[in-house]
C-alpha positions as a Markdown table, in Angstrom:
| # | Residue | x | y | z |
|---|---|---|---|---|
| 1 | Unk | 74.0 | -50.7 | -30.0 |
| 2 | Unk | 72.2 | -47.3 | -28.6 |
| 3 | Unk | 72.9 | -46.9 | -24.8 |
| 4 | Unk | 69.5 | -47.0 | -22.9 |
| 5 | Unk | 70.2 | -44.4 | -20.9 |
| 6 | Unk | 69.6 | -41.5 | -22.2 |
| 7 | Unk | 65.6 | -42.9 | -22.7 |
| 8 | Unk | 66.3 | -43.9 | -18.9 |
| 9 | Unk | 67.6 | -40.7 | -17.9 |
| 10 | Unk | 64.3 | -38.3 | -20.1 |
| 11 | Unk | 61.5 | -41.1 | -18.1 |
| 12 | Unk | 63.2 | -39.9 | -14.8 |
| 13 | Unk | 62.9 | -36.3 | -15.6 |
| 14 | Unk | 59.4 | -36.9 | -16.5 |
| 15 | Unk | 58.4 | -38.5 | -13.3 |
| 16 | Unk | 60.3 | -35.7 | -11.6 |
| 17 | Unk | 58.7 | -32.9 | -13.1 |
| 18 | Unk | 55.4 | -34.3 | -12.5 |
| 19 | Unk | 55.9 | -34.9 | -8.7 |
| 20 | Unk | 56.8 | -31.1 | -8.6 |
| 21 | Unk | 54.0 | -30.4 | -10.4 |
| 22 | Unk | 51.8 | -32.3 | -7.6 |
| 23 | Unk | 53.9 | -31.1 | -4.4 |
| 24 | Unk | 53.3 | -27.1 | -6.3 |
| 25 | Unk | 49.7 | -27.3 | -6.3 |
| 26 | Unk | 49.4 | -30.4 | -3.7 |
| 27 | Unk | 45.8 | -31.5 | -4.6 |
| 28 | Unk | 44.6 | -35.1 | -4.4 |
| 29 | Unk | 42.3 | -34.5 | -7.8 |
| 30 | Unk | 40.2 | -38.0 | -6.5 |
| 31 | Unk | 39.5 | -39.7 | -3.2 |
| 32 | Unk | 36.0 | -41.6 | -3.3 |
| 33 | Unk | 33.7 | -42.3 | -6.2 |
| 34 | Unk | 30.4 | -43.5 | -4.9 |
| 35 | Unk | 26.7 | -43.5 | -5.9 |
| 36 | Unk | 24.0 | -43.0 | -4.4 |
| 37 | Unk | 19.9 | -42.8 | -4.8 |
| 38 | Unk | 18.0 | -40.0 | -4.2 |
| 39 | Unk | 15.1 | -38.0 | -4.8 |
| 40 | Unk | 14.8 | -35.0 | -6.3 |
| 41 | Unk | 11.6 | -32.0 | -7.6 |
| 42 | Unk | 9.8 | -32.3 | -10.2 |
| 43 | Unk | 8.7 | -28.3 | -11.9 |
| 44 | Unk | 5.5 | -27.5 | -13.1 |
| 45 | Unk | 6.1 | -24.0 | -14.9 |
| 46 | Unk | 4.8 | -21.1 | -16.5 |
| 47 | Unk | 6.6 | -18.3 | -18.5 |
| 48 | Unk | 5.7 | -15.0 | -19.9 |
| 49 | Unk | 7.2 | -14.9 | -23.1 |
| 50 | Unk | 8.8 | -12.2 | -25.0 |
| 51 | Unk | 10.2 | -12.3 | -28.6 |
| 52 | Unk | 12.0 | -9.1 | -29.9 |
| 53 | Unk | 11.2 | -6.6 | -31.1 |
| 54 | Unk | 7.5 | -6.8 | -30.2 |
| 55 | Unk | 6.1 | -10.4 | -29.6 |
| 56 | Unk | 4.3 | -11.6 | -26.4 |
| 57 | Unk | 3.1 | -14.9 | -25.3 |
| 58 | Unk | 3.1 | -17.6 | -22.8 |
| 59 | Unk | 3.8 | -21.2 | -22.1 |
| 60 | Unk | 3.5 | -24.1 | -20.2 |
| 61 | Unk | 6.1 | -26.6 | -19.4 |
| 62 | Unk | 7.8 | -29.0 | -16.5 |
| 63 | Unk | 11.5 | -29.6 | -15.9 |
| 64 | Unk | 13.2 | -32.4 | -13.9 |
| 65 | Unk | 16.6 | -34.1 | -13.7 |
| 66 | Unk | 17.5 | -37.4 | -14.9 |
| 67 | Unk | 21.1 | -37.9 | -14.0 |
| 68 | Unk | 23.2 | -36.1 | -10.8 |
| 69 | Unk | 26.7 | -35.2 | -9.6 |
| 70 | Unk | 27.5 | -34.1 | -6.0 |
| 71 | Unk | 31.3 | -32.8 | -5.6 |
| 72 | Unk | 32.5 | -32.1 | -2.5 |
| 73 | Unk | 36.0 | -30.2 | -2.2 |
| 74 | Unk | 37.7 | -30.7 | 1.2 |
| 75 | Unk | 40.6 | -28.5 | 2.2 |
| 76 | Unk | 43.1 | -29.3 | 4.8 |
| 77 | Unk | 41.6 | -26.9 | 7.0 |
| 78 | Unk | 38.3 | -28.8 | 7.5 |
| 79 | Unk | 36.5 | -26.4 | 5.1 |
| 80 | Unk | 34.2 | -28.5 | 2.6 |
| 81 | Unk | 32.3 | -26.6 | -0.5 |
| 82 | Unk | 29.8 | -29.0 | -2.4 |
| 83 | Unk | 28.9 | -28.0 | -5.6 |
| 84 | Unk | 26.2 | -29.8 | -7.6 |
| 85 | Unk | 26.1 | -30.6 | -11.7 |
| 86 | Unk | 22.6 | -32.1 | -12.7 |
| 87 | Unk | 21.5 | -33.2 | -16.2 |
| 88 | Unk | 17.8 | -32.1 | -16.9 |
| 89 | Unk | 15.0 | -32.0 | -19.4 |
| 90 | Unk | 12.7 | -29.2 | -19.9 |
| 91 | Unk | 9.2 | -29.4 | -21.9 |
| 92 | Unk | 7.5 | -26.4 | -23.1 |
| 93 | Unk | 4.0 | -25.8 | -24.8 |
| 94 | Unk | 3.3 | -22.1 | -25.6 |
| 95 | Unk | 2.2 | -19.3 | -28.1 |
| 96 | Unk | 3.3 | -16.0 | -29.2 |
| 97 | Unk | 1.5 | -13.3 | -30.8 |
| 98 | Unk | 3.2 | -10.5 | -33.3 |
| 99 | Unk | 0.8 | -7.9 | -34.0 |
| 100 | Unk | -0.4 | -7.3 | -37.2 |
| 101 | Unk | 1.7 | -9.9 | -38.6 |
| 102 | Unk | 1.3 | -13.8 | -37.2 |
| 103 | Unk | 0.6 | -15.4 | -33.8 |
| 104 | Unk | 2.2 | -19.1 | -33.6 |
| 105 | Unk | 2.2 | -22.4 | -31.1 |
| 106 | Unk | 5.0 | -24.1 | -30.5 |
| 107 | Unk | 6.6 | -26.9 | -28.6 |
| 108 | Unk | 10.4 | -27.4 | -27.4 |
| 109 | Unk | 12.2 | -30.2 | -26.0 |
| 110 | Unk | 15.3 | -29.1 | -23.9 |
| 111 | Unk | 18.0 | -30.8 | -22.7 |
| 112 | Unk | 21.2 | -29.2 | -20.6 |
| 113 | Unk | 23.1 | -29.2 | -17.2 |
| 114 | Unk | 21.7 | -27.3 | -13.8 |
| 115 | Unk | 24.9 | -25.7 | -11.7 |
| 116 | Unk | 24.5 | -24.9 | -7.7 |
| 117 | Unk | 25.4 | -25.3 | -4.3 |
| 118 | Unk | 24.1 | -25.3 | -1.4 |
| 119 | Unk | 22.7 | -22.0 | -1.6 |
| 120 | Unk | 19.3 | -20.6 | -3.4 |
| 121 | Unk | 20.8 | -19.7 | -6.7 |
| 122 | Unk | 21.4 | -21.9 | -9.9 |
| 123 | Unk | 22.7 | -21.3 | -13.4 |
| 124 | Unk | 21.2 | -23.7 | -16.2 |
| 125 | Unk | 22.1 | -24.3 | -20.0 |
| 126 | Unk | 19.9 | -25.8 | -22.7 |
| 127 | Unk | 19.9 | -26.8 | -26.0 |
| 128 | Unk | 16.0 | -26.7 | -27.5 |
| 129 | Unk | 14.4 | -28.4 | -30.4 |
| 130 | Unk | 11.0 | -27.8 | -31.5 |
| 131 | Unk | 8.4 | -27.2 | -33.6 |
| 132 | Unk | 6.6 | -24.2 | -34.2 |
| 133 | Unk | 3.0 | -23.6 | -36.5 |
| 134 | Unk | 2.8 | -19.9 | -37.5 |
| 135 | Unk | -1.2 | -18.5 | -38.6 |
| 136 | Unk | -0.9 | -15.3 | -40.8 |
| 137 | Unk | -3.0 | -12.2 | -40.0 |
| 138 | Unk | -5.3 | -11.3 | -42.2 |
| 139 | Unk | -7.1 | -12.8 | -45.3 |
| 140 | Unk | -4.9 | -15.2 | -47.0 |
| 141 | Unk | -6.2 | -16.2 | -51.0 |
| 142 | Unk | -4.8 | -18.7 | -53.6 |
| 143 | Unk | -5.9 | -19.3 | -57.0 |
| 144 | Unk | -6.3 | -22.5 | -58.2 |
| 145 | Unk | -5.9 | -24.2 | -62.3 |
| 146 | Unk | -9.0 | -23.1 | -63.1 |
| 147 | Unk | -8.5 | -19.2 | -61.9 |
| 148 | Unk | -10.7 | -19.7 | -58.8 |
| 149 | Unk | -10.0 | -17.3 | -56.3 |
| 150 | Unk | -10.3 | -19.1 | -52.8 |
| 151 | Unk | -10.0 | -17.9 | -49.5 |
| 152 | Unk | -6.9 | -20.0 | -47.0 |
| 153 | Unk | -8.6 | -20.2 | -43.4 |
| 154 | Unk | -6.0 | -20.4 | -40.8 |
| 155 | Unk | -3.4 | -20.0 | -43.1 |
| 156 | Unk | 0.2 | -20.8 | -42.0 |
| 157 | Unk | 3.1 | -22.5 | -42.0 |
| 158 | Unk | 5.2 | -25.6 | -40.2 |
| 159 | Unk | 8.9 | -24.3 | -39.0 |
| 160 | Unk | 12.1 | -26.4 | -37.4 |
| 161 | Unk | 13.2 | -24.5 | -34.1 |
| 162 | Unk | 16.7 | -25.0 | -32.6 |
| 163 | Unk | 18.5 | -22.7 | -30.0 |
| 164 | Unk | 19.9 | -22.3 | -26.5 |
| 165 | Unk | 19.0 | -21.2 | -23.4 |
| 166 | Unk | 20.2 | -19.9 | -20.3 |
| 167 | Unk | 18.9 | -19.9 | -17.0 |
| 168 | Unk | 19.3 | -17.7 | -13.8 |
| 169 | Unk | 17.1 | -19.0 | -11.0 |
| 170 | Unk | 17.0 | -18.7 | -7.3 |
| 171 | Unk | 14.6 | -22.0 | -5.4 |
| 172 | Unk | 13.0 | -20.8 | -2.5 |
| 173 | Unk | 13.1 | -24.8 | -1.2 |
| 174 | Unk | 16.8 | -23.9 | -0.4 |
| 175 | Unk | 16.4 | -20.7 | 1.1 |
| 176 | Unk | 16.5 | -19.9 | 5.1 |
| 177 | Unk | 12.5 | -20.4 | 4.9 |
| 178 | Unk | 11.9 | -22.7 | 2.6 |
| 179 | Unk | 9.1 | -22.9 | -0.1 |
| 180 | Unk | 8.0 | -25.0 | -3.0 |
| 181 | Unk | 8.8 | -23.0 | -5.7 |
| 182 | Unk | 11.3 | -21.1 | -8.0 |
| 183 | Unk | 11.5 | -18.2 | -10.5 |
| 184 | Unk | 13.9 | -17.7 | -13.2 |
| 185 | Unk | 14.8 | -15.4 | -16.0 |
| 186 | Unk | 15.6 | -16.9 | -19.6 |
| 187 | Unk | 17.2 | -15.2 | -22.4 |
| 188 | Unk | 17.6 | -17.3 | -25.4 |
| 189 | Unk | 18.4 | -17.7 | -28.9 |
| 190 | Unk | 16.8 | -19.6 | -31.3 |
| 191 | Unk | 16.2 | -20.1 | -35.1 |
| 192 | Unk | 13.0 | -20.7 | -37.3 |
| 193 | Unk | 14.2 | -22.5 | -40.6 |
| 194 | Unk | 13.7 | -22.9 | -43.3 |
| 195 | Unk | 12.2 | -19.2 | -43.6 |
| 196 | Unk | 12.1 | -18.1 | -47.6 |
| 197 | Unk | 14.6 | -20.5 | -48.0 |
| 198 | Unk | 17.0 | -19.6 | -45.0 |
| 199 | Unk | 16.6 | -19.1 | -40.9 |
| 200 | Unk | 14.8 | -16.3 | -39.2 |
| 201 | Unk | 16.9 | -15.6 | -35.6 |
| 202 | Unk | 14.8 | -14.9 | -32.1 |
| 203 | Unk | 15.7 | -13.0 | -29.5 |
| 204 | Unk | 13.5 | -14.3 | -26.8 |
| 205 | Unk | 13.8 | -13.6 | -22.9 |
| 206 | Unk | 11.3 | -15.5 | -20.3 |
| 207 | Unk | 10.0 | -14.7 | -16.8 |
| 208 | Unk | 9.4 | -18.5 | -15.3 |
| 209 | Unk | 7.3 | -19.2 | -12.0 |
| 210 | Unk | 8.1 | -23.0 | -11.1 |
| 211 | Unk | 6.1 | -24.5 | -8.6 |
| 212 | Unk | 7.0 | -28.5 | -7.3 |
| 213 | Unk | 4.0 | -30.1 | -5.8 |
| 214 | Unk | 4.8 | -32.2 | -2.6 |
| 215 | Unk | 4.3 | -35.5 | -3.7 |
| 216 | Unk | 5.8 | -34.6 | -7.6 |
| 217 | Unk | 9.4 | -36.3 | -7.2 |
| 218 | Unk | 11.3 | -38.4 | -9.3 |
| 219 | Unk | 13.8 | -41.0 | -8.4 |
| 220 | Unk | 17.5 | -41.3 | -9.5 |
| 221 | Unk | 21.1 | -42.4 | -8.8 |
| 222 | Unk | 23.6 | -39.4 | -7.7 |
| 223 | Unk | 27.0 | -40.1 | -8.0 |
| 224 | Unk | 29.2 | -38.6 | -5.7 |
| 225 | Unk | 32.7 | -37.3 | -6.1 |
| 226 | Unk | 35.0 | -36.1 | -3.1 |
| 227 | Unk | 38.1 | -34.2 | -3.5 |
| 228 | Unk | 40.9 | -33.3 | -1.5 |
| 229 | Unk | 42.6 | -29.8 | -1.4 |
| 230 | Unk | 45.5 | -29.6 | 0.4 |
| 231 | Unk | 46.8 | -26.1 | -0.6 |
């Protein structure tokens, strides 16, 4: 018969490496899980759009969360820092135009996660889908089974987009003197497939202006999580 000690004797060494563990760093990783309802913007916004190496354009778009998280780290000390992880969705509606080549529309749906505290700045990540409906410069022809040359008016083609996104903003409403809007500055990467049988990359980088009317708010459940810090 095996002796039970020795499995005995490797638990308690478990357990006694982890309370070290705890008593080394001394943090309490969860002390209240709550939820709560809030309100929060909703951003009507418009970007200048540039596509490298030499394609301009614009767009139209609004962004607002749909799921938040409010952390608050407490230190023995009484200091607190609150940091803030939202879950949005961004729409966009633009153009671009490459000279003497092709101008296109397009529409992209975003999803990603907003970072910030209590302070003006904010970092954002997106993942985009879209569409996006190219129209060639020039005259376009095609010859049909009986040799007629025709003439392709607003001839073009349907792409797939997919990329990401990121996002450095500051938001005026949380500055010293607050106001109801925010800018940003968005480099992305994205692809255009299938393009002669494969993907065409974009280098893209956006100025945003995003302005929140007063009475443009959404509704939603923040869930709040508090942690203690006793280093």
């Amino acid at each position: 018969m095996v002796s039970p000690r020795p499995k005995f004797l490797l638990v308690c060494l478990r357990q006694i490496c982890l309370l070290a563990f705890m008593l080394l760093f001394k943090v309490d990783l969860k002390a209240q899980d709550s939820l709560h309802k809030i309100t929060q913007p909703v951003y009507v916004h418009s970007s200048f759009f540039y596509d490298f190496p030499q394609s301009f354009g614009a767009s139209l778009g609004t962004t607002f969360p749909v799921r938040s998280k409010k952390i608050i780290t407490e230190f023995k000390g009484g200091k607190k820092i609150i940091r803030y992880r939202d879950l949005i969705v961004s729409s966009d509606f633009g153009f671009y135009r490459y000279p003497f080549n092709n101008s296109g529309i397009y529409f992209f749906q975003s999803i990603g996660k907003r970072y910030h505290k209590e302070m003006p700045y904010y970092f954002e990540w997106l993942i985009r889908l879209g569409a996006l409906r190219t129209f060639y410069d020039g005259l376009v022809y095609a010859v049909n089974d009986n040799g007629d040359v025709n003439v392709l008016k607003d001839y073009g083609r349907y792409y797939a987009v997919t990329g990401f996104t990121a996002v450095f903003g500051h938001d005026f409403e949380r500055s010293k003197y607050p106001r109801p809007f925010s800018i940003a500055i968005k480099p992305s990467l994205w692809f255009q497939y299938p393009y002669n049988s494969f993907l065409l990359p974009h280098f893209s980088v956006e100025a945003t202006f995003l302005y929140h009317f007063k009475s443009f708010n959404i509704g939603l459940k923040q869930k709040e999580v508090v942690q203690l810090l006793n280093k």
